[in-house]
N, C-alpha and C positions, 0 to 999 in steps of 0.2 A: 413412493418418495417424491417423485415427480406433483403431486397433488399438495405437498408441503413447500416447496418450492413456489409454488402460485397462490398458494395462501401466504406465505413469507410476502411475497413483489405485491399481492393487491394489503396486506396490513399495514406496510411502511410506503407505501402508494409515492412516491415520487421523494418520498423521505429518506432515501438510501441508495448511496453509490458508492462504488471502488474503484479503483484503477490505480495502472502501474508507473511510478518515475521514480527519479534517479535524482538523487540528492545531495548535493557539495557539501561537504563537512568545511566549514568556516576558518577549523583548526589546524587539519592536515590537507586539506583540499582532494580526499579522493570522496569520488562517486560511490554512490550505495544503492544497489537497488531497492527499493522499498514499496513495497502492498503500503494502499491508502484505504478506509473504509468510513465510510460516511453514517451517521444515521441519526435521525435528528436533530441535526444541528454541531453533535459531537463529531470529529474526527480521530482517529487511530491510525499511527504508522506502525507495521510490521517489517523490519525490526525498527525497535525507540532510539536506536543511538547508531556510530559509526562504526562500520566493521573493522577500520583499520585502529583508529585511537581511540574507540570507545566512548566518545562525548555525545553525551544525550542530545537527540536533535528535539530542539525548540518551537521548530516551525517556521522560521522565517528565513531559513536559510534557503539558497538557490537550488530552484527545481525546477524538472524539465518531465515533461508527459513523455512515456515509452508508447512507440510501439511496435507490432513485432517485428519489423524490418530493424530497429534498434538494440537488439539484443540476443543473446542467446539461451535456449532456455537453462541449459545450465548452470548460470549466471547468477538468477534467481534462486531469492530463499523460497522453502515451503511456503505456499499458503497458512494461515493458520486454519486450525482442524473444523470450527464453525463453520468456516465456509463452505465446504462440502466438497472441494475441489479436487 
């Protein structure tokens, strides 16, 4: 597996990143924690919307880069299952 993994990082060769923050819902103003995953050029948030009121996030809403002194992990949703995590 490990051999799939560095074929994955040398294919998408500086095309691809993820990381974790926290995202203000515009509507009710709580925080979400949310997987970001990059790959050329497209980005994906895990999860698409707010936990509390369910409003799809857009993107341009306020975010802030987690790191792990910021959170707990139980805090956090699963990764999704691609990731291998």
């Amino acid at each position: 597996m490990d051999g799939m993994c560095g074929l994955d990082a040398w294919i998408t060769g500086g095309r691809y990143s993820s990381s974790a923050i926290r995202v203000t819902c515009p509507e009710c103003e709580h925080e979400t924690p949310v997987f970001t995953e990059t790959e050329y050029g497209q980005t994906t948030w895990t999860p698409e919307e707010c936990e509390k009121c369910h409003r799809e996030f857009s993107g341009d809403e306020q975010q802030e880069h987690d790191t792990p002194d910021d959170y707990e992990p139980d805090d956090w949703p699963e990764p999704p299952d691609e990731w291998g995590i």
